[in-house]
N, C-alpha and C positions, 0 to 999 in steps of 0.2 A: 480750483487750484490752477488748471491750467488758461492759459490770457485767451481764451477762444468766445466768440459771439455765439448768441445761441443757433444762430444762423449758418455757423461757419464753423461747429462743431467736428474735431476728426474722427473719424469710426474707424472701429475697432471691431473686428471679428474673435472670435473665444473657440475652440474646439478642445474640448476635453471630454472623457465618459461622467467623471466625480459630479453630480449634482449639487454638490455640494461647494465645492473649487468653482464651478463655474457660478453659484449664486453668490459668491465672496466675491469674485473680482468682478460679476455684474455692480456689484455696489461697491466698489474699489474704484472702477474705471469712472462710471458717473460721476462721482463724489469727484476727481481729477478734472472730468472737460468732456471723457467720449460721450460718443453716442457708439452703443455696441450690440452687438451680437453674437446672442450666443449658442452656440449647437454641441452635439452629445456625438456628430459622426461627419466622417466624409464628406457625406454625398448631401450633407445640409449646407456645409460650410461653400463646398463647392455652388448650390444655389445659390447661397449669401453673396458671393464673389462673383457669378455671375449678372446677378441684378445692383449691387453696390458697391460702388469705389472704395474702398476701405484702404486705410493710409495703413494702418498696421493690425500683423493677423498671429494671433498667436495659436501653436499649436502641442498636444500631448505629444509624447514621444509613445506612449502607450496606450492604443483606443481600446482598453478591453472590450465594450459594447458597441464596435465600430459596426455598421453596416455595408457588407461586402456583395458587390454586384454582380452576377456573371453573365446577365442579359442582355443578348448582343442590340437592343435596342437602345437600351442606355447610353448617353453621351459622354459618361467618364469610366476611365477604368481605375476603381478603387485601389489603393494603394496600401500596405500591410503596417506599416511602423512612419513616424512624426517625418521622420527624414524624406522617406517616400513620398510623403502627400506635401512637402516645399517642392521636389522638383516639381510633381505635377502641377503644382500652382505655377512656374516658372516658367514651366513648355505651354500650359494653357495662358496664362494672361506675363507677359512680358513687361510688368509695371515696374521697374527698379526703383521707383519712389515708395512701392507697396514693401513697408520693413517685415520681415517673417523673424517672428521667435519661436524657438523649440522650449517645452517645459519637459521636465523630467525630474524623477526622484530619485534615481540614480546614473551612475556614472555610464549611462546609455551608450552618449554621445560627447564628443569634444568641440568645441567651437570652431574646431578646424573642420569635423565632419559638417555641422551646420553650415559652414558656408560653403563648403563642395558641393551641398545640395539645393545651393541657390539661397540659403537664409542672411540671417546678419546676427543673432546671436540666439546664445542658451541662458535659461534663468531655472535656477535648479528648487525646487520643490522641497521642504515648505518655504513658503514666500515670508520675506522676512518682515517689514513694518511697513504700514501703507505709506511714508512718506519716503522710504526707499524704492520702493514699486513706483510711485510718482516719479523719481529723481529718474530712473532706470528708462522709464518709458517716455520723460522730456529729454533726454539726454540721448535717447535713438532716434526720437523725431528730428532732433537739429542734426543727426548724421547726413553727410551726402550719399554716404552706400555703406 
């Protein structure tokens, strides 16, 4: 779907707890153009990010099974709720090309809170047709901010 070379494909980072959520839109984003990645907590995603440029990264508003770190050896301080883990994405890597989406299934958060915390939008859960999710996610890549 989307006009990308196999070469030159954009990645996508995925964080949700739902195994389920995340093996749907594994085969959502494919099917479109990404290349993606996906993890179940913080402190993967935050690997993901550290090792790959990822052009857009979407995130739970809700990690029930997030993995929470208090070992002062650790390089990230875990963050509790979706809002939290965009700013730290923002204070650690300063990419303003990197788009940050929040998901949520309820009325969590407002697009005005996503962007206070460094995001660019909210896509509220359940996801409605994969050719709306296409439109949604070509229509943020041609965003400047």
């Amino acid at each position: 779907m989307g006009n990308w070379s196999a070469f030159n494909k954009p990645k996508i980072a995925v964080c949700d707890d739902d195994v389920n959520i995340l093996s749907t839109l594994r085969k959502i984003l494919k099917k479109i153009g990404f290349e993606v990645f996906c993890t179940r907590n913080e402190e993967e995603l935050f690997e993901i990010l550290k090792d790959e440029p990822v052009n857009v990264v979407i995130i739970d508003y809700n990690l029930q099974h997030a993995n929470f770190i208090d070992e002062p050896k650790k390089e990230y301080v875990i963050p509790k709720n979706g809002l939290e883990i965009i700013t730290a994405i923002r204070e650690k890597w300063d990419n303003q090309a990197m788009k940050i989406v929040l998901t949520t299934t309820k009325n969590n958060a407002t697009i005005q809170d996503v962007r206070n915390a460094g995001g660019n939008e909210i896509l509220f859960k359940p996801f409605c047709t994969f050719r709306n999710l296409a439109e949604f996610l070509m229509g943020l890549m041609d965003k400047k901010n």
